[in-house]
C-alpha positions in Angstrom: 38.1 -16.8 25.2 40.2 -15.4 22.5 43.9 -14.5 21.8 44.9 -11.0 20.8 48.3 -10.1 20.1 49.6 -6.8 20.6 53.5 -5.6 18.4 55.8 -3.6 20.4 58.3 -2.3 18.4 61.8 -1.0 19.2 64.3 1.1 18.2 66.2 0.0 15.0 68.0 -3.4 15.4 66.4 -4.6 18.7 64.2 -7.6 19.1 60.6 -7.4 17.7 58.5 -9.1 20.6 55.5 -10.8 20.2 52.7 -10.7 23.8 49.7 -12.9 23.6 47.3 -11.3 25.7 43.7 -13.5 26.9 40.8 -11.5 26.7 37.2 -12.5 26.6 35.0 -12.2 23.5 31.9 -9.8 23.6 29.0 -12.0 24.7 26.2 -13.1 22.9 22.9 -11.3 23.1 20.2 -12.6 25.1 17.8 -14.8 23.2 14.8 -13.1 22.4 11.4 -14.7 21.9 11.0 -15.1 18.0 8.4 -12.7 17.3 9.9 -12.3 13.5 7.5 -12.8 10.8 4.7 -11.4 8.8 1.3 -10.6 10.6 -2.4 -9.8 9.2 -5.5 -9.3 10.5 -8.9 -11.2 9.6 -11.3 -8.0 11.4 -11.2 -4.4 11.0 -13.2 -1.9 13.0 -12.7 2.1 12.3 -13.2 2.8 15.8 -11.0 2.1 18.8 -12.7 -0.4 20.9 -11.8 -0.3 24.7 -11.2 -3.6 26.1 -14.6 -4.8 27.8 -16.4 -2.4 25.1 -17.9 1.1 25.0 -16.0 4.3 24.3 -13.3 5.4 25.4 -13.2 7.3 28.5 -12.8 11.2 27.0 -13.3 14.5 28.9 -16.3 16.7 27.4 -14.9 18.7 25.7 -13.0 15.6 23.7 -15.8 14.0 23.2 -17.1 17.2 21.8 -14.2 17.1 19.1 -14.3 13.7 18.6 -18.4 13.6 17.6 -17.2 16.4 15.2 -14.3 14.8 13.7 -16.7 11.3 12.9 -19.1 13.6 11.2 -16.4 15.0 9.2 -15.6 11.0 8.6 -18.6 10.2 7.1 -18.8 13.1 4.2 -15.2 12.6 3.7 -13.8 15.8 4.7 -12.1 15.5 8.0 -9.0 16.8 7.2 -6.7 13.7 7.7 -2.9 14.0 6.0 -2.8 10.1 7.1 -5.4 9.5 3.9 -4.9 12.2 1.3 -1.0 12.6 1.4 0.1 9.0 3.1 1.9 10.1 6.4 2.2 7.7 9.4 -1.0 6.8 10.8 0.8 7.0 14.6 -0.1 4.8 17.9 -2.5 3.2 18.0 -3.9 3.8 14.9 -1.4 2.0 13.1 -2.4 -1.3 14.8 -5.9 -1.5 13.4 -4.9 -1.2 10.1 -6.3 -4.0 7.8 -3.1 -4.5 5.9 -0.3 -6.9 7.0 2.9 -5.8 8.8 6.1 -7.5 9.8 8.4 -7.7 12.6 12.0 -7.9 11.9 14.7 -9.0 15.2 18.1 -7.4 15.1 19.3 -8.6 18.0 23.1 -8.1 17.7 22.1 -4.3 17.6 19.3 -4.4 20.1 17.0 -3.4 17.8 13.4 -4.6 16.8 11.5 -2.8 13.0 8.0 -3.4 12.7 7.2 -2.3 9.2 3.7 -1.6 7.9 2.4 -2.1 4.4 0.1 0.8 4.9 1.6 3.9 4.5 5.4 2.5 4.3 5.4 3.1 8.1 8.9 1.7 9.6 9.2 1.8 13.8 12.3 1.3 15.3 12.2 0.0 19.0 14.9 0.2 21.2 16.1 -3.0 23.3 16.6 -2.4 27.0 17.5 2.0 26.3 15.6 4.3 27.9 13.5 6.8 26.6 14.9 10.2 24.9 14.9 12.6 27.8 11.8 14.9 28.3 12.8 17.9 26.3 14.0 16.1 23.2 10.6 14.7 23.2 9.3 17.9 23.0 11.3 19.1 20.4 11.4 16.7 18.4 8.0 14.9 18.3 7.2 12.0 16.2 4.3 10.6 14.0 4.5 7.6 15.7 6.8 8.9 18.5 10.3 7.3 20.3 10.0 4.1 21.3 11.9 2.0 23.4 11.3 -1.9 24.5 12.2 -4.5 26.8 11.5 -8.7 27.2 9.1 -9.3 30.2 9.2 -13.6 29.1 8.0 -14.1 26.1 6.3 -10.9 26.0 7.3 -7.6 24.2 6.6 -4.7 26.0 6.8 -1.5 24.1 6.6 2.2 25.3 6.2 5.0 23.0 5.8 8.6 23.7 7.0 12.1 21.6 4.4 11.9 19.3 2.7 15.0 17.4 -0.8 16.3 17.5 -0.9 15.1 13.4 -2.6 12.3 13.8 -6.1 10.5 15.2 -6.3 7.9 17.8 -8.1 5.3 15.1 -10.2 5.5 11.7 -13.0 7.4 13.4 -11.4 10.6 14.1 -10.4 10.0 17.5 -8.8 12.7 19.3 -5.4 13.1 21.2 -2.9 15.5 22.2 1.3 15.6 22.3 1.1 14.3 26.5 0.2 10.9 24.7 1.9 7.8 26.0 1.2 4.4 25.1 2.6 1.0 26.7 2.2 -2.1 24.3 2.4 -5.8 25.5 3.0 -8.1 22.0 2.9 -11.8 22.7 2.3 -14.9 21.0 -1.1 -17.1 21.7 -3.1 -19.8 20.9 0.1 -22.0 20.9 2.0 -19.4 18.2 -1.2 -19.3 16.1 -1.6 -15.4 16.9 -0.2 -12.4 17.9 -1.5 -10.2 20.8 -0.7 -6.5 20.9 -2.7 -4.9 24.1 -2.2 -1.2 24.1 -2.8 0.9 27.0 -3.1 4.6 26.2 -2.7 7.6 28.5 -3.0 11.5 27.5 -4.8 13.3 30.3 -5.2 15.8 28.1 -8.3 13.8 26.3 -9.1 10.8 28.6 -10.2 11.4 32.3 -8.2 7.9 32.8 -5.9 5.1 31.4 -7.4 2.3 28.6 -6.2 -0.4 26.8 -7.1 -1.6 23.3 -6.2 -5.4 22.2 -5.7 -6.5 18.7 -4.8 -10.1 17.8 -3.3 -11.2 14.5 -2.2 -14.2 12.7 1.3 -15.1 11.2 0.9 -15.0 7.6 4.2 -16.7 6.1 2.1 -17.6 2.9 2.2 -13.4 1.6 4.7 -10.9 1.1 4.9 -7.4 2.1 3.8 -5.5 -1.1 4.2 -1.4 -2.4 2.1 0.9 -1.3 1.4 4.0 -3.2 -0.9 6.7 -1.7 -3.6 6.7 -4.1 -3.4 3.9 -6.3 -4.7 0.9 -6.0 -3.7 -1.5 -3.4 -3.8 -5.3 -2.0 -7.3 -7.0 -2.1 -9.0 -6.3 1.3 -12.1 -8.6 0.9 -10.6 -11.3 3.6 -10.7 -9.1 6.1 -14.0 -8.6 7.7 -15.2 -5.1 8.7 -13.2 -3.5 5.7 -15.9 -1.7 3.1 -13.5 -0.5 -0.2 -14.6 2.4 -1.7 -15.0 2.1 -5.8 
């Protein structure tokens, strides 16, 4: 509890009186589970792996794009702005990236930043807001869309949707369209010695059915977050297995 004083004045020559007045201070954010730090991967797979393995469950006629699109991968001309002009990479794609990210906690303003070396991608989630309301989703769609976040225990859960039709699913040319939603549980394991993220993606426009994705990554206090310019040379990726850097 604090004291606040409030000045009454009165007309000329009449007492100035002082009132002290209680009131109660603004309270304290909730604590949050410390998920702050720098996080990098040791794998790296182009494709989106569905947790318990095979592909992801597409319609036909997604499938059809998508077997297209990883041709185009392979000779190096799918036309993807993510590579040759450095936009956001979007959800999920952004999670299988091969170079480190960090997660920065701003409680006092309910907010969370997870910035990713690649790309200079910043997202900003929301604490405990809801989501932007339908039609300002639709108007103003996202690389990596609106998202908004609560604490279920220790466990972040993040829910993103607004996005564009820029962008690919993963590194293989993975398909999606602007009904994508994604849901993203982020949690500490293995005692602290990892971070999960376990994304479950929904766009009935490509898949006949909901999926999740999980990627796991380790705290890495011993680096720091370093530039990123689209088409110069960047941090040594040799550590991280799966990764094949083009000369």
């Amino acid at each position: 509890m604090r004291l606040t004083h409030r000045w009454l004045g009165y007309a000329a020559g009449s007492a100035l009186v002082v009132f002290c007045t209680a009131s109660s201070a603004a309270p304290a954010p909730a604590a949050w589970p410390d998920l702050s730090g720098i996080y990098w991967t040791n794998t790296y797979s182009p494709k989106i792996v569905p947790v318990g393995g095979g592909d992801p469950p597409y319609k036909p006629e997604a499938m059809a794009a998508y077997r297209k699109n990883a041709d185009a991968v392979k000779t190096y001309s799918l036309d993807d702005k993510s590579r040759k002009v450095c936009t956001p990479d979007g959800i999920p794609r952004i999670l299988q990236s091969p170079y480190p990210f960090e997660i920065v906690a701003t409680p006092n303003r309910g907010e969370i930043h997870i910035l990713y070396e690649l790309n200079h991608v910043i997202r900003l989630i929301s604490i405990d807001k809801p989501l932007p309301p339908a039609d300002e989703l639709e108007i103003f769609p996202f690389y990596s869309g609106h998202s908004v976040g609560h604490f279920e225990g220790d466990t972040l859960v993040i829910e993103t949707a607004g996005f564009n039709e820029k962008t690919f699913l993963d590194n293989s040319g993975a398909p999606h369209t602007d009904q994508l939603r994604t849901v993203e549980r982020i949690r500490k394991i293995n005692g602290g010695k990892e971070l999960e993220d376990v994304v479950t993606i929904h766009d009935p426009g490509v898949f006949t059915k909901d999926w999740s994705a999980r990627f796991v990554y380790q705290p890495r206090s011993d680096i720091r977050m370093m530039d990123y310019v689209c088409g110069e040379k960047h941090r040594d990726l040799s550590s991280v297995k799966g990764v094949v850097q083009r000369r």
